[in-house]
CHARMM-style PDB file with segment names, atoms N, HN, CA, C and O in Angstrom:
ATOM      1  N   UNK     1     -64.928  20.587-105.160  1.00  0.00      PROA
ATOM      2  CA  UNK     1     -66.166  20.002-105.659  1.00  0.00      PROA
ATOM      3  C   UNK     1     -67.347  20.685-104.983  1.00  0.00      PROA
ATOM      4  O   UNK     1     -67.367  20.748-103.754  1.00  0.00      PROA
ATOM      5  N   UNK     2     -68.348  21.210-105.725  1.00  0.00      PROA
ATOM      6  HN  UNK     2     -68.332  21.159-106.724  1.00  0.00      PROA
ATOM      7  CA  UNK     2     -69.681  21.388-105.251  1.00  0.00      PROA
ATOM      8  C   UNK     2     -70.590  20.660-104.744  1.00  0.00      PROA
ATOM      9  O   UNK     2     -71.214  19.878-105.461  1.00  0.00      PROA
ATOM     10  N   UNK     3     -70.887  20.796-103.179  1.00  0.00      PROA
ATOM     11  HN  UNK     3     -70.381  21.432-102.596  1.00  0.00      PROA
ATOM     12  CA  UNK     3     -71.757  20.262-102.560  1.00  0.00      PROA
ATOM     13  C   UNK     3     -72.960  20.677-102.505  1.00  0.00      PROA
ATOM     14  O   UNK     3     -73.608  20.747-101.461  1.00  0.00      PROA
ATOM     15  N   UNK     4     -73.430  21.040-103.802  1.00  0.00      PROA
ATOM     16  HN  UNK     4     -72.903  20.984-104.650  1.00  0.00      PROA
ATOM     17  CA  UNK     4     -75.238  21.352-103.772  1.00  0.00      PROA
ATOM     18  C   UNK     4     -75.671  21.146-105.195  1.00  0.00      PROA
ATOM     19  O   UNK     4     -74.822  21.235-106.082  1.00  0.00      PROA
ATOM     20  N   UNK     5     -76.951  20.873-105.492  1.00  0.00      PROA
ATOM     21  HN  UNK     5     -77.641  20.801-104.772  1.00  0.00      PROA
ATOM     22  CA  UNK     5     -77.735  20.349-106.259  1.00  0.00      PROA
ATOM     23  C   UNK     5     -78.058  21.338-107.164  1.00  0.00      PROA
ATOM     24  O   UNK     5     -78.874  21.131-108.062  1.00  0.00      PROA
ATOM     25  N   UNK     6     -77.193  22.959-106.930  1.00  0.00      PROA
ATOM     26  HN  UNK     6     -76.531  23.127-106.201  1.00  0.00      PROA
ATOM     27  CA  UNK     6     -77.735  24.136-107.660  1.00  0.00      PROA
ATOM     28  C   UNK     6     -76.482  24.110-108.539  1.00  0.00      PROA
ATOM     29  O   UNK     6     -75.758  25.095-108.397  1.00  0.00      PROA
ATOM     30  N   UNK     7     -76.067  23.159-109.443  1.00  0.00      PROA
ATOM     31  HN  UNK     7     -76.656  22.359-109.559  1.00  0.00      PROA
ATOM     32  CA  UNK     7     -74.976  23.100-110.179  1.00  0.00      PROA
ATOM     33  C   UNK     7     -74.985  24.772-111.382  1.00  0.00      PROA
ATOM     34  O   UNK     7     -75.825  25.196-112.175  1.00  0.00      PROA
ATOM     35  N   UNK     8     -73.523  25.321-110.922  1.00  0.00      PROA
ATOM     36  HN  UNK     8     -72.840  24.976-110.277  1.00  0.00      PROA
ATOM     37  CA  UNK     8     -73.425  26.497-111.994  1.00  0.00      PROA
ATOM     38  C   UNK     8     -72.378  25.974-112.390  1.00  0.00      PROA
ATOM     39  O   UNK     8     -71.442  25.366-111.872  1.00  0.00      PROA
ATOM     40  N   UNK     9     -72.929  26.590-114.294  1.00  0.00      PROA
ATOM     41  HN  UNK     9     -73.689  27.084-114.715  1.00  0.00      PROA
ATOM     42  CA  UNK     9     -72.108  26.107-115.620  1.00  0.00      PROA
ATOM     43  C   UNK     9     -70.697  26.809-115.322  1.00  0.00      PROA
ATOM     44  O   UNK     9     -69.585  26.282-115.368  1.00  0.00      PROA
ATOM     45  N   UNK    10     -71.030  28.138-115.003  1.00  0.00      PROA
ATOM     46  HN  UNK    10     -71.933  28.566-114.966  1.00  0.00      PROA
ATOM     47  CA  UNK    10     -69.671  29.113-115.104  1.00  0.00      PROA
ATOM     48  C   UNK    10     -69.302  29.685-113.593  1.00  0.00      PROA
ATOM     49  O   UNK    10     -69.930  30.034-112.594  1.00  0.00      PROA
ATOM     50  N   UNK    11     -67.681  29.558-114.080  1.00  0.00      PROA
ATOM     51  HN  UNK    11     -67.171  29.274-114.893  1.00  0.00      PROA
ATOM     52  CA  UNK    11     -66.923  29.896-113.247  1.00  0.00      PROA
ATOM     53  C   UNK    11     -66.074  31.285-113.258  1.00  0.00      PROA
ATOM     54  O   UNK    11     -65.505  31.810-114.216  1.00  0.00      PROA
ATOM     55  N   UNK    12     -66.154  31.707-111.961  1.00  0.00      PROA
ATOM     56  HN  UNK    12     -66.615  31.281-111.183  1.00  0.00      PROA
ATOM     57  CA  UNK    12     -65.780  33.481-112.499  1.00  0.00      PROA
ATOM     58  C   UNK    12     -64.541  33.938-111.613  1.00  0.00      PROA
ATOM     59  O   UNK    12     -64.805  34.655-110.648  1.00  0.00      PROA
ATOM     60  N   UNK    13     -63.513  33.672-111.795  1.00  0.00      PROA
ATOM     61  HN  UNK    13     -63.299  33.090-112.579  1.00  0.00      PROA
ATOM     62  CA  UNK    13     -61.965  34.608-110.814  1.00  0.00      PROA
ATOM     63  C   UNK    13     -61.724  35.566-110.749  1.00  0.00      PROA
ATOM     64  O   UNK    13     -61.273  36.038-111.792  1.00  0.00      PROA
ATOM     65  N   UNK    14     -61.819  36.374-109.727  1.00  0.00      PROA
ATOM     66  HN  UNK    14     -62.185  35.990-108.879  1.00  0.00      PROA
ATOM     67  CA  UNK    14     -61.894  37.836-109.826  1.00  0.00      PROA
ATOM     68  C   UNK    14     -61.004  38.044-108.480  1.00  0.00      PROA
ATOM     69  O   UNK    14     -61.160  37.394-107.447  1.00  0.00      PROA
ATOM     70  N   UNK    15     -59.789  39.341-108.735  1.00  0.00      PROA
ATOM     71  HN  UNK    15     -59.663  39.870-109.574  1.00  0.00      PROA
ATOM     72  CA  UNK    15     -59.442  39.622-107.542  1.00  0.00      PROA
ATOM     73  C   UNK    15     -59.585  40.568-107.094  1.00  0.00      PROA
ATOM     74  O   UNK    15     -59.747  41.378-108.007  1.00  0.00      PROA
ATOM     75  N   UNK    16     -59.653  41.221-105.792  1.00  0.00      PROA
ATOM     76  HN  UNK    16     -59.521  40.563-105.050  1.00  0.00      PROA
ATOM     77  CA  UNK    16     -60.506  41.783-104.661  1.00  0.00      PROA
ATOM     78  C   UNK    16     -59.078  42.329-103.710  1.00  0.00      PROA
ATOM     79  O   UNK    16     -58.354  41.542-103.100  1.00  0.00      PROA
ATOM     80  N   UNK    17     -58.889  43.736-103.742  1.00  0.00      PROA
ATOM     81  HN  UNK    17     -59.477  44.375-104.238  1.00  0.00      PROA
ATOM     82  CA  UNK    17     -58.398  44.352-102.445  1.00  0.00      PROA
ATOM     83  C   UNK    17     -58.383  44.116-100.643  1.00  0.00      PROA
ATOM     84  O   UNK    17     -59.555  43.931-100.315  1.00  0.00      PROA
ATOM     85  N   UNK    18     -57.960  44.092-100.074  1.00  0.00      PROA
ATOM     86  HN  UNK    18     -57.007  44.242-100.341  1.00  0.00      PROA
ATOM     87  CA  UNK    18     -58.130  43.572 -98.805  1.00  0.00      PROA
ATOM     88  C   UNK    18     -59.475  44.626 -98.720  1.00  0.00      PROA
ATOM     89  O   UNK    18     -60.607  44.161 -98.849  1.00  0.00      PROA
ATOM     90  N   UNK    19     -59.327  45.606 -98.566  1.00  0.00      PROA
ATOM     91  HN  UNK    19     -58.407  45.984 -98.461  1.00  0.00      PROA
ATOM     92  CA  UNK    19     -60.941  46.403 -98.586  1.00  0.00      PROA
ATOM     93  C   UNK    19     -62.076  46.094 -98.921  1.00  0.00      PROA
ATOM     94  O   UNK    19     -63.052  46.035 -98.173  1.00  0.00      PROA
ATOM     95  N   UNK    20     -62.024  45.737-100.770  1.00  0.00      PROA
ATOM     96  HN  UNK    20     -61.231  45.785-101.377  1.00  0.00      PROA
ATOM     97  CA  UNK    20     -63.146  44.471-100.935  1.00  0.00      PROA
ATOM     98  C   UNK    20     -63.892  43.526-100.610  1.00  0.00      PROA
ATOM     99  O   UNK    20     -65.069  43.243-100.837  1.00  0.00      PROA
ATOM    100  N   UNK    21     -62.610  42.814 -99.740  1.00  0.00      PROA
ATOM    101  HN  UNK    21     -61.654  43.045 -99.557  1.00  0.00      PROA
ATOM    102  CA  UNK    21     -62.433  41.230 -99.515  1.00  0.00      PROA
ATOM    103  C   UNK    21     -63.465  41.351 -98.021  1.00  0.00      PROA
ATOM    104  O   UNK    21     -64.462  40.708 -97.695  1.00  0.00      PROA
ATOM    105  N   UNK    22     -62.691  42.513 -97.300  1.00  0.00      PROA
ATOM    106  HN  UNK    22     -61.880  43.035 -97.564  1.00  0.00      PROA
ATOM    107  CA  UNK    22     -62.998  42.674 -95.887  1.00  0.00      PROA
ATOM    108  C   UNK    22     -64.676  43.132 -96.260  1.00  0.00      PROA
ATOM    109  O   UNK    22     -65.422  42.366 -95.649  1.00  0.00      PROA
ATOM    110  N   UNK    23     -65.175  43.783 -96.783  1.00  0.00      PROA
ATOM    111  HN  UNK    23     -64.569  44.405 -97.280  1.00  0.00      PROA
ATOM    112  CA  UNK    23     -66.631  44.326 -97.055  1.00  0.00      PROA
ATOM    113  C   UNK    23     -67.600  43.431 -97.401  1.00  0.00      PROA
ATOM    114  O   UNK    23     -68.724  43.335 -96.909  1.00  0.00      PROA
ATOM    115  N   UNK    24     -67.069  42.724 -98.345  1.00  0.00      PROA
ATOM    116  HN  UNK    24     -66.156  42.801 -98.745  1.00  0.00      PROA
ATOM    117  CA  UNK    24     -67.969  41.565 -98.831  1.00  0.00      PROA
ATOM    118  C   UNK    24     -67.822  40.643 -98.379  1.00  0.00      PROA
ATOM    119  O   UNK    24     -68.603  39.850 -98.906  1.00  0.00      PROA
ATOM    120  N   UNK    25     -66.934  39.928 -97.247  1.00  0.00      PROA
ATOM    121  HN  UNK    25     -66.300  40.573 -96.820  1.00  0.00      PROA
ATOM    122  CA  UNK    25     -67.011  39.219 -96.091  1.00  0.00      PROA
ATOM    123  C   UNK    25     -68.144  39.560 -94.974  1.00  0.00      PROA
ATOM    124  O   UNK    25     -69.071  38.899 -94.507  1.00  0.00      PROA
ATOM    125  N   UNK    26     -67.730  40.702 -94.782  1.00  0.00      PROA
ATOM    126  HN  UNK    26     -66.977  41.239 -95.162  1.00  0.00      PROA
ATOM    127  CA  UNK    26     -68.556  41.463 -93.580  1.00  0.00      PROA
ATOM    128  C   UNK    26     -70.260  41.405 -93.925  1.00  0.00      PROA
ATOM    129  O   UNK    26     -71.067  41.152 -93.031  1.00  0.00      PROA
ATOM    130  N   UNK    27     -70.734  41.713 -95.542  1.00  0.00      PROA
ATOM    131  HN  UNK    27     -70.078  41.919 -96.268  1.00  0.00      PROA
ATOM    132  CA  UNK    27     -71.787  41.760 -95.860  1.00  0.00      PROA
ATOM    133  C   UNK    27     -72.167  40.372 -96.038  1.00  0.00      PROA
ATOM    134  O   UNK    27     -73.292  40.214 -95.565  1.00  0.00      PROA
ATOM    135  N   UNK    28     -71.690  39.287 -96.530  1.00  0.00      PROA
ATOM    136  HN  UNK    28     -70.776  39.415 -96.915  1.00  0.00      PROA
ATOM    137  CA  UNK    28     -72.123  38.055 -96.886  1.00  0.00      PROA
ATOM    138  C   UNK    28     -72.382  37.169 -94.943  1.00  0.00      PROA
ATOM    139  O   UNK    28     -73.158  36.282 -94.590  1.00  0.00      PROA
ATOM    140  N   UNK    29     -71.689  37.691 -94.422  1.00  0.00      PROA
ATOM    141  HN  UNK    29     -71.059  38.413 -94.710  1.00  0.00      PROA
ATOM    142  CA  UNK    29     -72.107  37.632 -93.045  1.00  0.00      PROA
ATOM    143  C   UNK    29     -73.416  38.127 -92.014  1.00  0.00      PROA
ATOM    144  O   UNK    29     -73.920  37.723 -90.966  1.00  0.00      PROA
ATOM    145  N   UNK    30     -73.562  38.872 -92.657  1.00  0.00      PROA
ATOM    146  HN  UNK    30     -73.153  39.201 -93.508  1.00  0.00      PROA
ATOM    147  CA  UNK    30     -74.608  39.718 -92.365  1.00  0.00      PROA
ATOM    148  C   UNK    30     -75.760  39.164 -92.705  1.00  0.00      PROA
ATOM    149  O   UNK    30     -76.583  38.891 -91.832  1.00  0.00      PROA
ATOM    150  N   UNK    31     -76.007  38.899 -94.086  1.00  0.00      PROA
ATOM    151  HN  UNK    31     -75.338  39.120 -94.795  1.00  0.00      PROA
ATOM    152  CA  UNK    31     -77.022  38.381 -94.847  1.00  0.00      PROA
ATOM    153  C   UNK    31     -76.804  36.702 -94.995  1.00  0.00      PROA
ATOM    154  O   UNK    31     -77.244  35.879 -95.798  1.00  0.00      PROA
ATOM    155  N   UNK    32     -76.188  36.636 -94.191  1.00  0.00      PROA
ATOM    156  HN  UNK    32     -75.830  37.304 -93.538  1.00  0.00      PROA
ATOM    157  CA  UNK    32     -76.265  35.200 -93.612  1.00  0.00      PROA
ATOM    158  C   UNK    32     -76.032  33.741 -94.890  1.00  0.00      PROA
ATOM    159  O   UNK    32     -76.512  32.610 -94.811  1.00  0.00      PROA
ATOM    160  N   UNK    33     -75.041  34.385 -96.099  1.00  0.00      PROA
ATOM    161  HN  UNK    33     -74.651  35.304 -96.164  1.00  0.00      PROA
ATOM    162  CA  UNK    33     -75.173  33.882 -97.432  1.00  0.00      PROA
ATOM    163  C   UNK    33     -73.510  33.441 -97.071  1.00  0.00      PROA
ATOM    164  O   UNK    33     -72.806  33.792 -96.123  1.00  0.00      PROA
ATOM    165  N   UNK    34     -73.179  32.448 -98.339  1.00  0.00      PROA
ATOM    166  HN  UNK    34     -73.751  32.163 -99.109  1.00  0.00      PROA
ATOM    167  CA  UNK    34     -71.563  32.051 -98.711  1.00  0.00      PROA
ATOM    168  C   UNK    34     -71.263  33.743 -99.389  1.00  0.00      PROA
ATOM    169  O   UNK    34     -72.056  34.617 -99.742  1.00  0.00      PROA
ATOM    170  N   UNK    35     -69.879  33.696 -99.364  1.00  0.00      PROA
ATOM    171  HN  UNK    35     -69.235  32.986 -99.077  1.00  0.00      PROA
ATOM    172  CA  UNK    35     -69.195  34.352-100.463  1.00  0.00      PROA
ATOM    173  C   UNK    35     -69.396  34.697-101.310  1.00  0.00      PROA
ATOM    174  O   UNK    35     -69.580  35.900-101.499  1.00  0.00      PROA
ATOM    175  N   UNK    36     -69.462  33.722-102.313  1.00  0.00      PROA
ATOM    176  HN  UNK    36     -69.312  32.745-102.160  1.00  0.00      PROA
ATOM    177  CA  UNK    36     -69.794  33.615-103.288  1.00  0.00      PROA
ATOM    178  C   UNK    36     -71.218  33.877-103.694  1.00  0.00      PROA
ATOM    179  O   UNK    36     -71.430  34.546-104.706  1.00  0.00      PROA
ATOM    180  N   UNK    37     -72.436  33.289-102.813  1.00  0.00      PROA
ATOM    181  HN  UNK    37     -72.264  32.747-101.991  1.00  0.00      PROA
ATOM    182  CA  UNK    37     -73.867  33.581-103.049  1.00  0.00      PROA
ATOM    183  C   UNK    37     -74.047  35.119-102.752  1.00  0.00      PROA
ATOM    184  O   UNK    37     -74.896  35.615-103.492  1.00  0.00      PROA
ATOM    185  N   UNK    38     -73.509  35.951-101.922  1.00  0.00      PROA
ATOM    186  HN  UNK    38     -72.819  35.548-101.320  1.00  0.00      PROA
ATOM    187  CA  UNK    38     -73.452  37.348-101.757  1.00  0.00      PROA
ATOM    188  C   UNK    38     -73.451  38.075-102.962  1.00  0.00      PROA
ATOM    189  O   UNK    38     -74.201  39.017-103.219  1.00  0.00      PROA
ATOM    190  N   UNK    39     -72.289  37.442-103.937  1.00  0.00      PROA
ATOM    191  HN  UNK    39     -71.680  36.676-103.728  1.00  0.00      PROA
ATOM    192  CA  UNK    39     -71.802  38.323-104.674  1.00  0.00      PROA
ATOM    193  C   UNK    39     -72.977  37.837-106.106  1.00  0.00      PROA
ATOM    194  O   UNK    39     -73.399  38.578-106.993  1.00  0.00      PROA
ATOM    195  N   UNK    40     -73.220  36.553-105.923  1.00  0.00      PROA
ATOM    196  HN  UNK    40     -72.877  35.951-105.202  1.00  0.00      PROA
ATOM    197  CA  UNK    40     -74.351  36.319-106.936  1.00  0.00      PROA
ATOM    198  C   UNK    40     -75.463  37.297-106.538  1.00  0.00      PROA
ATOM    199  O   UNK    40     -76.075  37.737-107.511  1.00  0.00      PROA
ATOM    200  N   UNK    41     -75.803  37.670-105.538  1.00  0.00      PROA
ATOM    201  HN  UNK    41     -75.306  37.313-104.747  1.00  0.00      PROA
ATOM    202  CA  UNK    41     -77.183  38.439-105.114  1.00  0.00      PROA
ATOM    203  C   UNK    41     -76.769  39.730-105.984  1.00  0.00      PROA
ATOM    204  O   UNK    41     -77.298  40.147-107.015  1.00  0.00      PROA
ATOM    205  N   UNK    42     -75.835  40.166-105.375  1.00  0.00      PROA
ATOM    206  HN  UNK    42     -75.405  39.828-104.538  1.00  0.00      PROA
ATOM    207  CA  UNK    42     -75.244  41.487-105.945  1.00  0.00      PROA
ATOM    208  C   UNK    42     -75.549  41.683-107.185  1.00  0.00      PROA
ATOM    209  O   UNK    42     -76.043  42.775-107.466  1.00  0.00      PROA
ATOM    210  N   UNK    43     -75.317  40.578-108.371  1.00  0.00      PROA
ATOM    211  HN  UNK    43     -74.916  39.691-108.143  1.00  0.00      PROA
ATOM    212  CA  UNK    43     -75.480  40.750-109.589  1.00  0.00      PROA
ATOM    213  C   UNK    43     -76.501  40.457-110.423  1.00  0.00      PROA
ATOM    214  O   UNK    43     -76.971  40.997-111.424  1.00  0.00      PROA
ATOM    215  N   UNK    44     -76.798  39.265-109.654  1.00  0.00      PROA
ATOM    216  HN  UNK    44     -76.415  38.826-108.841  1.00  0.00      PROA
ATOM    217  CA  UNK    44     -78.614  39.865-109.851  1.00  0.00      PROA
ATOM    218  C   UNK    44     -79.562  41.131-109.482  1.00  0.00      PROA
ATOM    219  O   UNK    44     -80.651  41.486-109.933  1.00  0.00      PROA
ATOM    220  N   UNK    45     -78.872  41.567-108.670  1.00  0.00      PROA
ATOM    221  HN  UNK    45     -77.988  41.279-108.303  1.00  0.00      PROA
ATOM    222  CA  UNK    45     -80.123  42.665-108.409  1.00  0.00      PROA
ATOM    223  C   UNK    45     -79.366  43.805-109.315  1.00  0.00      PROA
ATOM    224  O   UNK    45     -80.018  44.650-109.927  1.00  0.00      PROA
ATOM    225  N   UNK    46     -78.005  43.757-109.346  1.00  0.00      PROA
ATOM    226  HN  UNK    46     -77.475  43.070-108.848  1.00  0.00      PROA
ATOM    227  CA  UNK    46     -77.749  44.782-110.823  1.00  0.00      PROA
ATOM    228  C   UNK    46     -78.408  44.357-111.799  1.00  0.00      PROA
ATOM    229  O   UNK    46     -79.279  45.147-112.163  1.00  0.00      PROA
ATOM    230  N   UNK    47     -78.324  43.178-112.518  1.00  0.00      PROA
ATOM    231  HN  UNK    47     -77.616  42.537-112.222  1.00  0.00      PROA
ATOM    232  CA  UNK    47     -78.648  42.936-113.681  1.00  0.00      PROA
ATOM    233  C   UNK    47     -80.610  43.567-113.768  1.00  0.00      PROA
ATOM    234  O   UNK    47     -81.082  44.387-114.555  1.00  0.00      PROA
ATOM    235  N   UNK    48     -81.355  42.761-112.604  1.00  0.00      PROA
ATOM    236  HN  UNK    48     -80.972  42.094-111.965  1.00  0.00      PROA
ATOM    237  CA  UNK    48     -82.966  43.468-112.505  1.00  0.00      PROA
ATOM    238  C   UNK    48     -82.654  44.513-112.489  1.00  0.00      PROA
ATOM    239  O   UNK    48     -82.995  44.833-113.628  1.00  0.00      PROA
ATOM    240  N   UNK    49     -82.013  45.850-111.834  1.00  0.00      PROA
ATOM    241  HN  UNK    49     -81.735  45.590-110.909  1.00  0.00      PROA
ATOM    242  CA  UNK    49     -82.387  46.812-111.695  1.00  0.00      PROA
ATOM    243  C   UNK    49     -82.132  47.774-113.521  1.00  0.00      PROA
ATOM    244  O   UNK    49     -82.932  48.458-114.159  1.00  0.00      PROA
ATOM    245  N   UNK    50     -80.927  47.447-113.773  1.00  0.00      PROA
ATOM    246  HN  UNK    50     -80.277  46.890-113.255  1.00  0.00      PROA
ATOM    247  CA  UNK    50     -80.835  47.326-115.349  1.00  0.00      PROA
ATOM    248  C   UNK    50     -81.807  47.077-116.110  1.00  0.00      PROA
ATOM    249  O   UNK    50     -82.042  48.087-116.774  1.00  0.00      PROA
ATOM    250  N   UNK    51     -82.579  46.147-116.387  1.00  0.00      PROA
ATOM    251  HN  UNK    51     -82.388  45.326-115.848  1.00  0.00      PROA
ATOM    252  CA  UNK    51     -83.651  45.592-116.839  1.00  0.00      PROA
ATOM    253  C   UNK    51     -84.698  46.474-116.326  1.00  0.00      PROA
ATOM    254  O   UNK    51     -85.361  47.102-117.152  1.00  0.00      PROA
ATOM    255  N   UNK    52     -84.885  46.580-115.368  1.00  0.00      PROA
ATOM    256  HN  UNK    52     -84.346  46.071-114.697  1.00  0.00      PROA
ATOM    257  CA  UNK    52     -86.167  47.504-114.655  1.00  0.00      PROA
ATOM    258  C   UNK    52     -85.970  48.950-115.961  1.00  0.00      PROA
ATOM    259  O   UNK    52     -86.660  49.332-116.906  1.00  0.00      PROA
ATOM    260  N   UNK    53     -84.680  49.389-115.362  1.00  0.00      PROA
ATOM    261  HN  UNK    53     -84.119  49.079-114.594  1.00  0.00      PROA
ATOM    262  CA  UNK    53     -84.878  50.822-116.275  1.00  0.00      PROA
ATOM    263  C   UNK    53     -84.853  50.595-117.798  1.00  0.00      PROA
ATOM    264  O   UNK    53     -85.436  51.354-118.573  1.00  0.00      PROA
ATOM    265  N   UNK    54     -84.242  49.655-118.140  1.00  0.00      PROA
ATOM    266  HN  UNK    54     -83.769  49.039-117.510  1.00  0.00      PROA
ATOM    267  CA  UNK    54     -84.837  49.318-119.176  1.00  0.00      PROA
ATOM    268  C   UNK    54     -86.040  49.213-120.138  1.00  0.00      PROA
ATOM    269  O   UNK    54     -86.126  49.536-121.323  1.00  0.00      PROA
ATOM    270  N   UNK    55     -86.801  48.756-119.430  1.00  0.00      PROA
ATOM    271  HN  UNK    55     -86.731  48.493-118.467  1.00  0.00      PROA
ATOM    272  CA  UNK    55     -87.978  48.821-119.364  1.00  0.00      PROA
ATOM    273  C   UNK    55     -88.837  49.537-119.632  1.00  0.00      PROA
ATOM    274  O   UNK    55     -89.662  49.488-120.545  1.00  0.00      PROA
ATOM    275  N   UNK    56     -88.640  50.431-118.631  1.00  0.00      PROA
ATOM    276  HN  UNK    56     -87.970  50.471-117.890  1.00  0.00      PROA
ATOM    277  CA  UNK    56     -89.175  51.882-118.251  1.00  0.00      PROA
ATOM    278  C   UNK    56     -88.755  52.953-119.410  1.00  0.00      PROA
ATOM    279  O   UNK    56     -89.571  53.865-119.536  1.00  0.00      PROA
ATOM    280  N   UNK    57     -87.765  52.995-120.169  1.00  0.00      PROA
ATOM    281  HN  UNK    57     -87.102  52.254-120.067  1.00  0.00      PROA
ATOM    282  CA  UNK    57     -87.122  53.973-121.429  1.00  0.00      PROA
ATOM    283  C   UNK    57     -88.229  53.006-122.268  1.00  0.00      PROA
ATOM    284  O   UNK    57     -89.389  53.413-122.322  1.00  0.00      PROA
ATOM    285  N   UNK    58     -88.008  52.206-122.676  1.00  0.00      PROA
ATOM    286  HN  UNK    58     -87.065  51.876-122.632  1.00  0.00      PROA
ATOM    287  CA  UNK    58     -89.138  51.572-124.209  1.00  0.00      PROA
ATOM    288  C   UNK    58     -90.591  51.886-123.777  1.00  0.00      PROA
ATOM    289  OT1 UNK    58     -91.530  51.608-124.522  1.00  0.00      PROA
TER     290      UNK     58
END
């Protein structure tokens, strides 16, 4: 059960190499985030940076 008020609709299972696992541990540590919020950052700033160049071609 989710203990925060930032309720997300979707749920995403993905599996991850011990290499993976170990990196994006190490980084979500770093940046002082859950697991999971790490990997949300991650894909937001793909998705903006996408959009950015996007942008920029039209």
């Amino acid at each position: 059960m989710r203990t925060t008020n930032d309720k997300k609709d979707y749920n995403l299972r993905i599996r991850l190499n011990d290499r993976m696992y170990e990196h994006l541990s190490k980084m979500s540590g770093q940046h002082g985030t859950s697991f999971s919020g790490y990997i949300r950052e991650l894909i937001d700033k793909d998705i903006s940076e996408k959009a950015k160049k996007f942008s920029e071609k039209n």
